[in-house]
PyMOL Python script that loads the backbone (N, CA, C, O; Angstrom):
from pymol import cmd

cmd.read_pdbstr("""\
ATOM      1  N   UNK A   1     238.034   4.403  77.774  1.00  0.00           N
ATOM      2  CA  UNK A   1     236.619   4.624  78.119  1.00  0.00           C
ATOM      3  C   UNK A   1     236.453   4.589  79.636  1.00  0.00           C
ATOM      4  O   UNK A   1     237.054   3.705  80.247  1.00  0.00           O
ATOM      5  N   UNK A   2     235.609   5.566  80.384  1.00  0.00           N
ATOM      6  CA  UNK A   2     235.470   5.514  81.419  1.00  0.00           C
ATOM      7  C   UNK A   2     234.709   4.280  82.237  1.00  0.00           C
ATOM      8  O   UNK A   2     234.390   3.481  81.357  1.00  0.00           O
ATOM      9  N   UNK A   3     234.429   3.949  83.072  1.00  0.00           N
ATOM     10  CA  UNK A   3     233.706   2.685  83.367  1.00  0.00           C
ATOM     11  C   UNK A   3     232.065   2.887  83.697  1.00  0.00           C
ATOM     12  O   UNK A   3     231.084   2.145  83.673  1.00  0.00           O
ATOM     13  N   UNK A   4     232.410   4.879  84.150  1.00  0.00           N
ATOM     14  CA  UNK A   4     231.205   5.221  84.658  1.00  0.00           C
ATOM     15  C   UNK A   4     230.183   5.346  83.417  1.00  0.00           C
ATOM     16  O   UNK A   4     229.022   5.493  83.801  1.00  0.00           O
ATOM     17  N   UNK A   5     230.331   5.324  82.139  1.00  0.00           N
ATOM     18  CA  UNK A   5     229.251   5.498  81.608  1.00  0.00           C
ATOM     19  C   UNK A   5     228.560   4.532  81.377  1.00  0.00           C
ATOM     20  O   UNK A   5     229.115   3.534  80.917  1.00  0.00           O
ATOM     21  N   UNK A   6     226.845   4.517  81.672  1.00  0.00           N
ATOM     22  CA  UNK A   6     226.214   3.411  80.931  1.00  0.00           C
ATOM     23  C   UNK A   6     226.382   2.794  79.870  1.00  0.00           C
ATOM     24  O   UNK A   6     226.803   3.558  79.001  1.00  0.00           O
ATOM     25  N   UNK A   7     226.205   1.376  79.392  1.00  0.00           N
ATOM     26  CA  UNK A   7     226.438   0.223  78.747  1.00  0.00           C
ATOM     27  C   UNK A   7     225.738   0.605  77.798  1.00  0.00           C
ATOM     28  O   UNK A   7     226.213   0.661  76.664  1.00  0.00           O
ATOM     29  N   UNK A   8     224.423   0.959  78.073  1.00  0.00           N
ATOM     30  CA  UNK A   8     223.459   1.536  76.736  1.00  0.00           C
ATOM     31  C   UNK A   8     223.697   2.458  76.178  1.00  0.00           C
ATOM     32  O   UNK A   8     223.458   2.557  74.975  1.00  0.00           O
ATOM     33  N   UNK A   9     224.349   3.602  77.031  1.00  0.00           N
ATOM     34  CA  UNK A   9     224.581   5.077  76.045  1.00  0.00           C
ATOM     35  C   UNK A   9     225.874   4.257  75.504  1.00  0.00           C
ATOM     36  O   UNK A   9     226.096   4.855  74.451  1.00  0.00           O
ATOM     37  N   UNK A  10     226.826   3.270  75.603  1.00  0.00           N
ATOM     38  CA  UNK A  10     227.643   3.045  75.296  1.00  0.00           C
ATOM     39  C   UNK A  10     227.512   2.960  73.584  1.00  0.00           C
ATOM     40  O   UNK A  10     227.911   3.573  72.593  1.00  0.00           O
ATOM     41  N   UNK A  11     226.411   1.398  74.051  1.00  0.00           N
ATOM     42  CA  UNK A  11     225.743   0.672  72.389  1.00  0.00           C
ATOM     43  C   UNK A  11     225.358   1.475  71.739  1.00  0.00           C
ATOM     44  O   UNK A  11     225.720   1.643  70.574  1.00  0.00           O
ATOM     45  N   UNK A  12     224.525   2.164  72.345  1.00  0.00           N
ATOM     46  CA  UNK A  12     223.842   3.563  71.262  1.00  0.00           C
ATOM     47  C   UNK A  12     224.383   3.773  70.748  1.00  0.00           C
ATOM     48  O   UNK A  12     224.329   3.347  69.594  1.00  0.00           O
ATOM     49  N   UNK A  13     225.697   4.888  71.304  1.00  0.00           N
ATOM     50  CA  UNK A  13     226.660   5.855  70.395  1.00  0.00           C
ATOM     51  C   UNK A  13     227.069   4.963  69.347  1.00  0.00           C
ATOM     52  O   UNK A  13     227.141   5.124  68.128  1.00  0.00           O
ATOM     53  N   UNK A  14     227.345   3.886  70.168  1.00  0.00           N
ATOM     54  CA  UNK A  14     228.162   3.184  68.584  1.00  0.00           C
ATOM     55  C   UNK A  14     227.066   2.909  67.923  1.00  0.00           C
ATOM     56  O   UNK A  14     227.148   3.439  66.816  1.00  0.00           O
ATOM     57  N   UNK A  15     226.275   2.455  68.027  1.00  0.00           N
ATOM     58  CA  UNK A  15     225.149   2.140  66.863  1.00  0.00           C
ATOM     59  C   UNK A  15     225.170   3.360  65.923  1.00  0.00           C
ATOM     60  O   UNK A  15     225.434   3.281  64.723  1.00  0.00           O
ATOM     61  N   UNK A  16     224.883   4.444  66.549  1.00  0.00           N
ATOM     62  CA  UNK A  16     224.672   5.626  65.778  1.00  0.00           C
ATOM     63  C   UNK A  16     226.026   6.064  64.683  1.00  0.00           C
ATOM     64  O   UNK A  16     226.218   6.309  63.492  1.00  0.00           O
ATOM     65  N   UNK A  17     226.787   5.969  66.000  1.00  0.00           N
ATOM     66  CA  UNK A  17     228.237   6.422  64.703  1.00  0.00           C
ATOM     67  C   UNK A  17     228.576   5.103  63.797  1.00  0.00           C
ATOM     68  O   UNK A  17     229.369   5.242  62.865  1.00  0.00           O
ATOM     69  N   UNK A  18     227.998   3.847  64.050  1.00  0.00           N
ATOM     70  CA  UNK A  18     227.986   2.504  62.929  1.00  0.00           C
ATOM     71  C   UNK A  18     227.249   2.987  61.279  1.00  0.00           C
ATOM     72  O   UNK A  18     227.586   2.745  60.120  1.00  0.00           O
ATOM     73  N   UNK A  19     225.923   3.895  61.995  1.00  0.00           N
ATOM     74  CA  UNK A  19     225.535   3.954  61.163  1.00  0.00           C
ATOM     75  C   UNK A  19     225.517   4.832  60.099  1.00  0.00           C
ATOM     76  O   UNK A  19     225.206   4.615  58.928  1.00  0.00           O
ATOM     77  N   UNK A  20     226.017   6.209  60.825  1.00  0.00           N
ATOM     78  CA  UNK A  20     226.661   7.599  59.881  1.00  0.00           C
ATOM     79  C   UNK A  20     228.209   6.690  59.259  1.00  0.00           C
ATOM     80  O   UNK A  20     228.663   6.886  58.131  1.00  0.00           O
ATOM     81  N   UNK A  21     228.626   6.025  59.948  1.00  0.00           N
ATOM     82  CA  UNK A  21     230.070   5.670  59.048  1.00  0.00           C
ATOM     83  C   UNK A  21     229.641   4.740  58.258  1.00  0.00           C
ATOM     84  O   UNK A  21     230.342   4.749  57.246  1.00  0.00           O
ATOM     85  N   UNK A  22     229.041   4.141  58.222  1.00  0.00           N
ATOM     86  CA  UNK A  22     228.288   3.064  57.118  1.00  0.00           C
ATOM     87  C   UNK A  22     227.833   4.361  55.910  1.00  0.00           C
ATOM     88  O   UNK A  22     228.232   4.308  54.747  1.00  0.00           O
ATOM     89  N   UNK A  23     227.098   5.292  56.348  1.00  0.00           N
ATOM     90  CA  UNK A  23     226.462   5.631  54.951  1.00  0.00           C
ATOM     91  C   UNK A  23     227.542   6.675  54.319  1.00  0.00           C
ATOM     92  O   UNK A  23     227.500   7.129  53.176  1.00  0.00           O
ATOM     93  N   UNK A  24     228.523   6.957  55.319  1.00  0.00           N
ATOM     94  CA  UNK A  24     229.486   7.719  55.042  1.00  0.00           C
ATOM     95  C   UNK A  24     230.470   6.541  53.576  1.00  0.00           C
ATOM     96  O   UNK A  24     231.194   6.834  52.625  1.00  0.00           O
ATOM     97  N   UNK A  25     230.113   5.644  53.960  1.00  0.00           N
ATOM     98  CA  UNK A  25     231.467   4.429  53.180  1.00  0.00           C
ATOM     99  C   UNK A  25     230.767   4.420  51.856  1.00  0.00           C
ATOM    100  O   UNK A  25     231.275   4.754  50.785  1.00  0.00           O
ATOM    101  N   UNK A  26     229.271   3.907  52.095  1.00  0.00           N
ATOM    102  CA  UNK A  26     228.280   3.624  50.896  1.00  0.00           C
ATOM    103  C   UNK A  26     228.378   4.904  50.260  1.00  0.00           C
ATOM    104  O   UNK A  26     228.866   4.548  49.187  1.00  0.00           O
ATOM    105  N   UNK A  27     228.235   6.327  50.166  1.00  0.00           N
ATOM    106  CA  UNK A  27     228.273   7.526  49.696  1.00  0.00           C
ATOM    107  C   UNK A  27     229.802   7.084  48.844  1.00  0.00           C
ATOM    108  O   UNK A  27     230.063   6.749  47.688  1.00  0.00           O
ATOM    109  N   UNK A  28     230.532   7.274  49.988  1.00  0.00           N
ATOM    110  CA  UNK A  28     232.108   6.892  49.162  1.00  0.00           C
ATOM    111  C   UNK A  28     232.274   5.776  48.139  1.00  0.00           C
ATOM    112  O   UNK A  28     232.845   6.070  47.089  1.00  0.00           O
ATOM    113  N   UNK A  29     232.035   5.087  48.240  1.00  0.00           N
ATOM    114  CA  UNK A  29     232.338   4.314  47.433  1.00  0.00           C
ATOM    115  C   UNK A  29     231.682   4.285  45.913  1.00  0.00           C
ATOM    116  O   UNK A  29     232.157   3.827  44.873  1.00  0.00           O
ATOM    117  N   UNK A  30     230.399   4.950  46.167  1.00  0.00           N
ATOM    118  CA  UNK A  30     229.508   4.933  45.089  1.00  0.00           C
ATOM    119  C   UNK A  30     230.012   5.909  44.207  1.00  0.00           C
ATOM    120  O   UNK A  30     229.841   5.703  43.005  1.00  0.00           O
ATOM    121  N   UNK A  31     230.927   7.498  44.762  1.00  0.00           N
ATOM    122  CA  UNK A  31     231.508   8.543  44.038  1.00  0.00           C
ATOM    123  C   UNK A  31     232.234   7.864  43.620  1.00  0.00           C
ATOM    124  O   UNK A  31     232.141   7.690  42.405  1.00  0.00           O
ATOM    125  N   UNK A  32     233.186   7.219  44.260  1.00  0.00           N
ATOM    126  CA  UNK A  32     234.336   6.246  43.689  1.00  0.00           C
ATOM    127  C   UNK A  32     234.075   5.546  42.113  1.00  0.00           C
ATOM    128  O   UNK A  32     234.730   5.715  41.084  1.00  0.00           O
ATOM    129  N   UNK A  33     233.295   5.003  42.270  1.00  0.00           N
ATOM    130  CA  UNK A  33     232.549   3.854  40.968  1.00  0.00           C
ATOM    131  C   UNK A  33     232.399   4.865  40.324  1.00  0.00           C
ATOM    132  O   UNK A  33     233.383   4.926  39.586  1.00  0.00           O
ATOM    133  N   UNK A  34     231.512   6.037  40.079  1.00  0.00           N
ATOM    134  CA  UNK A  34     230.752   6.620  39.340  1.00  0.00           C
ATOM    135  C   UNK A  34     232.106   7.666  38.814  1.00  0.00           C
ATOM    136  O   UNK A  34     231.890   8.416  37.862  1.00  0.00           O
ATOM    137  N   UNK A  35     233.464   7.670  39.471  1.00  0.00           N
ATOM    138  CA  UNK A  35     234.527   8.650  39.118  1.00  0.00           C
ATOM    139  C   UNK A  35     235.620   7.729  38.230  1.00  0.00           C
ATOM    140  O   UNK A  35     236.122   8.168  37.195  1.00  0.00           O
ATOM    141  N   UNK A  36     235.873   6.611  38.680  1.00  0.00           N
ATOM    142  CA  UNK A  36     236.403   5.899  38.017  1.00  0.00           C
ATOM    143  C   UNK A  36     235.787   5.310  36.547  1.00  0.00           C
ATOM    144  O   UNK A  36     236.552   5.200  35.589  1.00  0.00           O
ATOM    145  N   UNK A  37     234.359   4.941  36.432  1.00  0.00           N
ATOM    146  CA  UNK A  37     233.877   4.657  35.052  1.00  0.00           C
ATOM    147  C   UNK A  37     233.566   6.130  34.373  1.00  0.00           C
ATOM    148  O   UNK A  37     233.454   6.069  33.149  1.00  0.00           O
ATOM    149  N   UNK A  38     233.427   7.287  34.884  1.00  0.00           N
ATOM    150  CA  UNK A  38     233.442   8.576  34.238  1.00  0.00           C
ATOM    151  C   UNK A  38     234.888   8.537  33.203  1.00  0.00           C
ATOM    152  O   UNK A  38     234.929   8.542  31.972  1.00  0.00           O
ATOM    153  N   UNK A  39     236.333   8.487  34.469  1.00  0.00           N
ATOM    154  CA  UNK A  39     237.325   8.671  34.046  1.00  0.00           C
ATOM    155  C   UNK A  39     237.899   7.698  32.645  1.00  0.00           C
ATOM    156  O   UNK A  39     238.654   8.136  31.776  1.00  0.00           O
ATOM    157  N   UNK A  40     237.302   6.231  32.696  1.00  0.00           N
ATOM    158  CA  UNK A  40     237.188   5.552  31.890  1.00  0.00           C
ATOM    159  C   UNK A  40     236.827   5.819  31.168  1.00  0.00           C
ATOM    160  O   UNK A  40     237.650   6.217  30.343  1.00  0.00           O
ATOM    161  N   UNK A  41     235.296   5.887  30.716  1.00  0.00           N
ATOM    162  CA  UNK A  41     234.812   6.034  29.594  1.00  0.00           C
ATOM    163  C   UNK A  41     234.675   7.187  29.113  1.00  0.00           C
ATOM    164  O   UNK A  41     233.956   7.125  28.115  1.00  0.00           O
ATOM    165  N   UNK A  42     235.098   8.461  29.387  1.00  0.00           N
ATOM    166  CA  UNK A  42     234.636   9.720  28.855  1.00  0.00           C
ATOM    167  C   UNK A  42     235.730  10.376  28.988  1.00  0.00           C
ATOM    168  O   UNK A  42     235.782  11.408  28.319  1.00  0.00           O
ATOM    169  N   UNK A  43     237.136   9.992  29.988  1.00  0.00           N
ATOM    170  CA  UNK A  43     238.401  11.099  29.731  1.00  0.00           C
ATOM    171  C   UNK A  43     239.345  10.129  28.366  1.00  0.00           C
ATOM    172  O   UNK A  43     239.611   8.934  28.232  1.00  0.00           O
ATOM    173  N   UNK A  44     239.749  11.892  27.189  1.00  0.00           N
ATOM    174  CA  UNK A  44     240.509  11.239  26.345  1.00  0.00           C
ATOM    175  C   UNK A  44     241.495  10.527  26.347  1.00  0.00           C
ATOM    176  O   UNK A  44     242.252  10.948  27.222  1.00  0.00           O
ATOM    177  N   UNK A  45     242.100   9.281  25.617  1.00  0.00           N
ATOM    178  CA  UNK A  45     243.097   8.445  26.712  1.00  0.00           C
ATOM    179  C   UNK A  45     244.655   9.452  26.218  1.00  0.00           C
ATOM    180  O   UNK A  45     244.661  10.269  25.297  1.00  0.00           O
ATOM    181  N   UNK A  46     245.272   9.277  26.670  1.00  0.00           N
ATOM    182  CA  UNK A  46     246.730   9.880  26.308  1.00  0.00           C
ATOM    183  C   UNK A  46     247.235   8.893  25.979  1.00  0.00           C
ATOM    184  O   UNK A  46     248.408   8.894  25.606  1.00  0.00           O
TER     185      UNK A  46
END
""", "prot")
cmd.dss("prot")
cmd.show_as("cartoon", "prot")
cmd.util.cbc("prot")
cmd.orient("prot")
């Protein structure tokens, strides 16, 4: 990281990309759950 950029645009960015990767995880994880009890309960077992 350069030194020249402000401290605040610093926090920002990360705040911002905290918060797209947060809903990015919550999205994921929720397909996750909802693919795994699909695969459970509704694929025929072999």
């Amino acid at each position: 990281m350069s030194e020249k950029t402000p401290r605040a645009d610093v926090l920002k960015a990360g705040e911002t990309a905290g918060r797209i990767q947060k809903g990015n995880v919550v999205s994921r994880a929720v397909r996750a759950v909802l693919d795994s009890s699909y695969n459970t309960y509704f694929m025929p077992r072999m």
